[in-house]
C-alpha positions in Angstrom: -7.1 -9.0 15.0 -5.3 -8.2 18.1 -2.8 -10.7 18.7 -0.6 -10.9 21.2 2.9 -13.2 22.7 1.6 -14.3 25.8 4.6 -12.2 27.6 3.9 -10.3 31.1 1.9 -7.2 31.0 0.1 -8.1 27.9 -3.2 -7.4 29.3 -2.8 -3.5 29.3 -1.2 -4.1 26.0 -4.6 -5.5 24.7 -6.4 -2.4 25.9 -3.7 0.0 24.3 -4.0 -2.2 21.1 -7.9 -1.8 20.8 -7.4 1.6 21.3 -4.8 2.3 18.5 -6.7 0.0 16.5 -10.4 2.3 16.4 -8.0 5.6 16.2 -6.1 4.6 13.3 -8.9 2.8 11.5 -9.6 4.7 7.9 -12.3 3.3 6.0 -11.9 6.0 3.1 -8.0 4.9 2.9 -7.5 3.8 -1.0 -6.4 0.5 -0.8 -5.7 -2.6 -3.4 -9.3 -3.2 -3.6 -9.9 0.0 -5.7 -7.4 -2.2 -8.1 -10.5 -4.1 -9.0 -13.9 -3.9 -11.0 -16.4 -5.9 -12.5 -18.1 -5.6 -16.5 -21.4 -4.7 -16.0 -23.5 -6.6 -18.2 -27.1 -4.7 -18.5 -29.5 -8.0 -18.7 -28.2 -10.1 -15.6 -30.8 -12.2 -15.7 -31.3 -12.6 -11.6 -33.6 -11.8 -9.7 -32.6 -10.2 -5.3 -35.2 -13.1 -4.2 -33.1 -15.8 -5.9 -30.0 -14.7 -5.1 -28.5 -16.4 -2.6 -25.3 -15.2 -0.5 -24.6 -17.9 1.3 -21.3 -20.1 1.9 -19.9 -23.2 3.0 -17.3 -23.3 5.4 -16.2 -26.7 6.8 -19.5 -28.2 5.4 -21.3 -26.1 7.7 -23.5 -23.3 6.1 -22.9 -19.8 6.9 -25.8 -17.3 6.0 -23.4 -14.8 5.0 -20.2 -14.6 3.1 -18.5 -12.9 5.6 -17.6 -12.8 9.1 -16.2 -11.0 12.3 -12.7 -11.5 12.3 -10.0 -11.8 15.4 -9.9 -8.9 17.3 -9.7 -8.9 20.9 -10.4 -10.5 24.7 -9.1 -10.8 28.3 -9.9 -7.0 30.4 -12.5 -5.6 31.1 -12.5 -3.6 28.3 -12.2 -5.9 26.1 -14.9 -8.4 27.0 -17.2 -5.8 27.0 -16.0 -5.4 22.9 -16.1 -9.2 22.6 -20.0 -9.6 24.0 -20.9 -6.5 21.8 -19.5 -8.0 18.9 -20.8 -11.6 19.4 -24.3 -10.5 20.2 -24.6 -8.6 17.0 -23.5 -11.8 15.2 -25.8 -14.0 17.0 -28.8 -11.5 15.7 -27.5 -11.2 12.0 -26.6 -14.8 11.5 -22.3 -14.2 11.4 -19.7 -16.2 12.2 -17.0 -14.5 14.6 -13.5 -15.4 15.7 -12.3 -14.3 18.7 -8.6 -12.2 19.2 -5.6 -14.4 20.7 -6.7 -16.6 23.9 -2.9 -16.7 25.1 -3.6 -14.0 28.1 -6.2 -16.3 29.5 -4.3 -19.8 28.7 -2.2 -17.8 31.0 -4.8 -16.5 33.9 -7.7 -18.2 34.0 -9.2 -15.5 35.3 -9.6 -14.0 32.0 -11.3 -16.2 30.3 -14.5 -14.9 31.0 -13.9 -12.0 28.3 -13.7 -15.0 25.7 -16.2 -16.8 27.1 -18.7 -14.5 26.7 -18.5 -14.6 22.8 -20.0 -18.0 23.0 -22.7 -17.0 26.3 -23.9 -14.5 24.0 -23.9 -16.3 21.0 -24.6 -20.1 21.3 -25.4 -21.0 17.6 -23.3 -19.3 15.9 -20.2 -20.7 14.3 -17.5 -19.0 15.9 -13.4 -19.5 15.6 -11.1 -19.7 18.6 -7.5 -18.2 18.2 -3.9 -19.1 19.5 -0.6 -18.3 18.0 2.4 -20.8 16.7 3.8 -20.2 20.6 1.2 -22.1 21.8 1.2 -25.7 23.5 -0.8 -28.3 21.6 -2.5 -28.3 24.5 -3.3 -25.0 25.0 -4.6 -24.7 21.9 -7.0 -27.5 23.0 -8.0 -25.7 26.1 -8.8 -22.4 23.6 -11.2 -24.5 21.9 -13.1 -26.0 24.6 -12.9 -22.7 26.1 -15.2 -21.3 23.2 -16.6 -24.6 22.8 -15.2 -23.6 19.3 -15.9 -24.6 15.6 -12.9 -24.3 14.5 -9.2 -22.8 15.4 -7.4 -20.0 14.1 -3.8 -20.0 14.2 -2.4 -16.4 13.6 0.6 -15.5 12.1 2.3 -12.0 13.3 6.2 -12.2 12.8 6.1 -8.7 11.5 4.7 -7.4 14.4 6.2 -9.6 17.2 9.2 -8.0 15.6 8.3 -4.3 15.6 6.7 -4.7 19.2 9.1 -3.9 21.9 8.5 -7.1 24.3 7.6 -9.4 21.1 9.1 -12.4 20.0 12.6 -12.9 18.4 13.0 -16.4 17.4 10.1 -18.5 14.6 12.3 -21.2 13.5 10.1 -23.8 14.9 7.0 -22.0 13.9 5.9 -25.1 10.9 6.7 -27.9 13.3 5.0 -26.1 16.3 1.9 -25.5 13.5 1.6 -29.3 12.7 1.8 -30.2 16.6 -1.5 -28.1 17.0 -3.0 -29.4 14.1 -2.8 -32.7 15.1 -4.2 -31.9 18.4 -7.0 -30.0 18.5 -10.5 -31.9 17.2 -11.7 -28.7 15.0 -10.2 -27.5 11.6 -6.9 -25.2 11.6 -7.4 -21.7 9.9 -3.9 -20.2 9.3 -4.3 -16.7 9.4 -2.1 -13.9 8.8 -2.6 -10.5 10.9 -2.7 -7.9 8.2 0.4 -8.9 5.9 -0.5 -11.1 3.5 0.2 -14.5 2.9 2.4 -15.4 0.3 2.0 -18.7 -1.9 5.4 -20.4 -0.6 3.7 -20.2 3.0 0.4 -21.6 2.1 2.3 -24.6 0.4 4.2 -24.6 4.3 1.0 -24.0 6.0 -0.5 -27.2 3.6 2.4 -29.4 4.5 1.4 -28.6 8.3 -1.8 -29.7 7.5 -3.9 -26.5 8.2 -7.5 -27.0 6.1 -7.9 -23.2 5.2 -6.0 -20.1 5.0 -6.8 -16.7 6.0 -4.4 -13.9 3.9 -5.5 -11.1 5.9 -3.1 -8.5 3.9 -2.6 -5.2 3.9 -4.5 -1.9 3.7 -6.6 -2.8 7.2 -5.0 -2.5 10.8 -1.5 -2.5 10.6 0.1 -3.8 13.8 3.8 -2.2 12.4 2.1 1.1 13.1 0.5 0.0 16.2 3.2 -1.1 18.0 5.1 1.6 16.2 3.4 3.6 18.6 4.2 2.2 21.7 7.5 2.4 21.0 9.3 5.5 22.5 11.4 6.7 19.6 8.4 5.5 17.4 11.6 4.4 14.3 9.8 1.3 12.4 7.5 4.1 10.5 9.2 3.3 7.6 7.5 -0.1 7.8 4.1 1.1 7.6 2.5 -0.5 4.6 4.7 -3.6 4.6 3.3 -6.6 3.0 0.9 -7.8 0.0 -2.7 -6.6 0.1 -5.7 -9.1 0.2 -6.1 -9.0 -3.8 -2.9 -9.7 -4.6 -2.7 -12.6 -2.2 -5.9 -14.6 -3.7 -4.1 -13.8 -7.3 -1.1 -15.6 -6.1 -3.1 -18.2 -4.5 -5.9 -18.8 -7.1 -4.7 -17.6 -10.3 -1.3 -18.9 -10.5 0.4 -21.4 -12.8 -0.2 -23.5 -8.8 -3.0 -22.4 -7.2 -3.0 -23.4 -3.6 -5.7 -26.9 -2.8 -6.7 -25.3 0.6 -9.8 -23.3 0.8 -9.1 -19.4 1.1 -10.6 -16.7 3.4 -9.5 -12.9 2.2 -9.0 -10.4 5.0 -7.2 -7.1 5.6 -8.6 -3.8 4.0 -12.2 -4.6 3.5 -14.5 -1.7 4.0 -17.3 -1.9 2.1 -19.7 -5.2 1.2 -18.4 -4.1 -2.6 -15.2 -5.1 -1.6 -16.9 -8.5 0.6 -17.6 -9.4 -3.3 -14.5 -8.3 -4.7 -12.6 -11.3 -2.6 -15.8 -13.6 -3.7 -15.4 -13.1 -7.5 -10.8 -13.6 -7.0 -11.9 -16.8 -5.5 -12.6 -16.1 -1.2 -14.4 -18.9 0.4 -15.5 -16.3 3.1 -14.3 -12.8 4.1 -13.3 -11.3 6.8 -14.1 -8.2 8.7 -12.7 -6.5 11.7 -11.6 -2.8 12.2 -14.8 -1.7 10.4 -17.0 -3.8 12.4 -14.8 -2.8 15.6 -15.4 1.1 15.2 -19.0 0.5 14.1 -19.5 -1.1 17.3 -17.5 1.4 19.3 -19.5 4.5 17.6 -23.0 3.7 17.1 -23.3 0.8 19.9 -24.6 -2.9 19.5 -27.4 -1.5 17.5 -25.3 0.0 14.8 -23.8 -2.5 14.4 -26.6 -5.1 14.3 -27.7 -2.7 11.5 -24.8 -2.5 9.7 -24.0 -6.6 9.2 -27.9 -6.8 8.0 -27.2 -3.8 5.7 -23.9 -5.5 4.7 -25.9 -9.1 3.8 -28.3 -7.0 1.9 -25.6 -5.2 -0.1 -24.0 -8.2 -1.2 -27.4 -9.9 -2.1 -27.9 -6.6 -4.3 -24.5 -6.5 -5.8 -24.4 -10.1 -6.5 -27.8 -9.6 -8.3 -26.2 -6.6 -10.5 -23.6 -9.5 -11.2 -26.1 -12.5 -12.4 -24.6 -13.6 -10.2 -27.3 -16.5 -8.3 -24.9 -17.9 -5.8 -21.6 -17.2 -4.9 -20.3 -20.0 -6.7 -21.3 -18.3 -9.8 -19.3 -14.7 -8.5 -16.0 -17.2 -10.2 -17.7 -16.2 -13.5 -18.2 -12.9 -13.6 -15.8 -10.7 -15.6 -13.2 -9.1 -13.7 -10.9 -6.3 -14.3 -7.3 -6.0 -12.1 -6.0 -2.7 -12.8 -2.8 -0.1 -11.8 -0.6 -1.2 -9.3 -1.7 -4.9 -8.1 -2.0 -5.6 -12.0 1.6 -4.8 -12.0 2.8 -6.7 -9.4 0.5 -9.8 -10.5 2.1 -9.6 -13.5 5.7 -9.7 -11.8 4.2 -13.1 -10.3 3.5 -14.6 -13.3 0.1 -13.7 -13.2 -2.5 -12.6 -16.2 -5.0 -10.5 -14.9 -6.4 -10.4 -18.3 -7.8 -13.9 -17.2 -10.1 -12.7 -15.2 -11.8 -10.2 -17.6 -13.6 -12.7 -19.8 -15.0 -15.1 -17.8 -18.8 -15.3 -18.5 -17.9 -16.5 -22.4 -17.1 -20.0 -20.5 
């Protein structure tokens, strides 16, 4: 996502963002998802044509297990990203969620470049976005501006801190949370921007009364080197890699001694549909997608990336067929194994990763 604190000049900061954001994007960067494979169990008993990919998400049916995630909105630039992006989804059946609406809460006269997600797909189920900093009632106006399905609320302390006009003080940031929730007539996605959410704030983010979390970890866009960039002495790149990865946060949150009661959404690091089932068999209600999606869209045009989601719902009919695996339900049951480091640090959870790797004798 590109995310932003609502603070003067931020709409040449959301054109500088995109851009960093497609020239550091490195889908052959080893990540946490290499961490994990599957058994493979030679008579899988499925057949592709009864294999069905589909989720629920709010009772509402989403073709595919994954979706567009935040990204961007509110130049020209931008807009012309968001109606490229939305029109693909609206041809492959995806759900998409929109990058922070503060800049045109702010000037109306941006709100065309959000807008436009909705113009150019009017069926699909798509996800407006606000941060903690917003008004209760902005975040009302952010849905009715994308006649919305539901919200997302992102979290990005890490890189309000790290950028050099961000935001200093998130005290109020639970309080503030619960204000929106109560307000807005759509369920409340908490979603992180590429850091990870930890199990102590889901169990904050449950008290506020969000219905799902998003962990969004690392190994996708990271905003510390982003805005590491725009800084002039460029000295937070010692922060690059900062935070838990999108594995490691659906261990904590599903495999625990605790495991979390909201539904959970893995983001952060996903480059391939092998790793779209990855975050399916650790537990993922749905997954999300964005810097892939973003530079598919930028290099090969709406047509790529039409292409590429119907490749990417054919791939994980296929793998989840490998799997015998008939619905994604059924991905919980597959065998699992969580290897090198993120077996290691599960473990320093109180995690047994060796739970994972026998689940079809249930």
């Amino acid at each position: 996502m590109i995310p932003d604190s609502g603070t003067p000049g931020h709409a040449s900061r959301k054109d500088e963002h995109l851009n960093l954001a497609v020239r550091l994007h490195d889908r052959d960067r080893p990540n946490a998802f290499d961490d994990v494979s599957f058994i493979h169990h030679a008579l899988p008993g499925t057949s592709v044509d009864s294999t069905d990919p589909g989720t629920s998400v709010f009772g509402v049916r989403w073709e595919a297990p994954f979706y567009i995630n935040a990204m961007t909105g509110g130049t020209r630039a931008t807009a012309e990203i968001n109606a490229g992006l939305a029109g693909a989804a609206a041809d492959a059946g995806v759900a998409i969620a929109c990058g922070s609406q503060h800049i045109a809460l702010r000037d109306p006269g941006c709100a065309d470049g959000f807008r436009i997600i909705r113009s150019e797909a009017p069926q699909a189920f798509v996800l407006a976005n606000v941060g903690p900093a917003a008004t209760p009632e902005d975040a009302v106006r952010a849905v009715e501006m994308l006649e919305a399905n539901a919200l997302q609320i992102h979290l990005n302390v890490a890189q309000e801190l790290v950028m050099p006009e961000g935001d200093r003080d998130f005290r109020d940031w639970p309080e503030r949370i619960a204000a929106i929730v109560a307000a807005v007539p759509v369920p409340v996605v908490a979603k992180e921007v590429g850091f990870g959410l930890s199990r102590r704030a889901m169990a904050m983010l449950e008290r506020a009364g969000v219905a799902a979390v998003d962990v969004a970890g690392a190994g996708g866009t990271d905003f510390i080197a982003i805005e590491n960039e725009r800084r002039s002495r460029r000295d937070y790149s010692y922060l690059t890699g900062w935070g838990q990865s999108a594995v490691l946060c659906l261990l904590d949150a599903l495999w625990g001694d605790e495991p979390t009661g909201l539904p959970v959404f893995a983001s952060g690091g996903v480059r391939t549909p092998l790793d779209v089932v990855r975050s399916l068999a650790l537990g993922a209600r749905a997954v999300g997608v964005s810097g892939h999606f973003l530079r598919t869209l930028v290099k090969n045009g709406l047509d790529g990336l039409r292409r590429e989601l119907r490749t990417w719902t054919d791939h994980v009919r296929t793998l989840m067929t490998l799997l015998g695996a008939a619905d994604v339900g059924q991905l919980r049951d597959t065998d699992v194994l969580v290897t090198g480091e993120t077996a290691e640090r599960a473990r320093l959870l109180g995690i047994d990763p060796a739970q994972l790797a026998h689940r079809s004798r249930r």
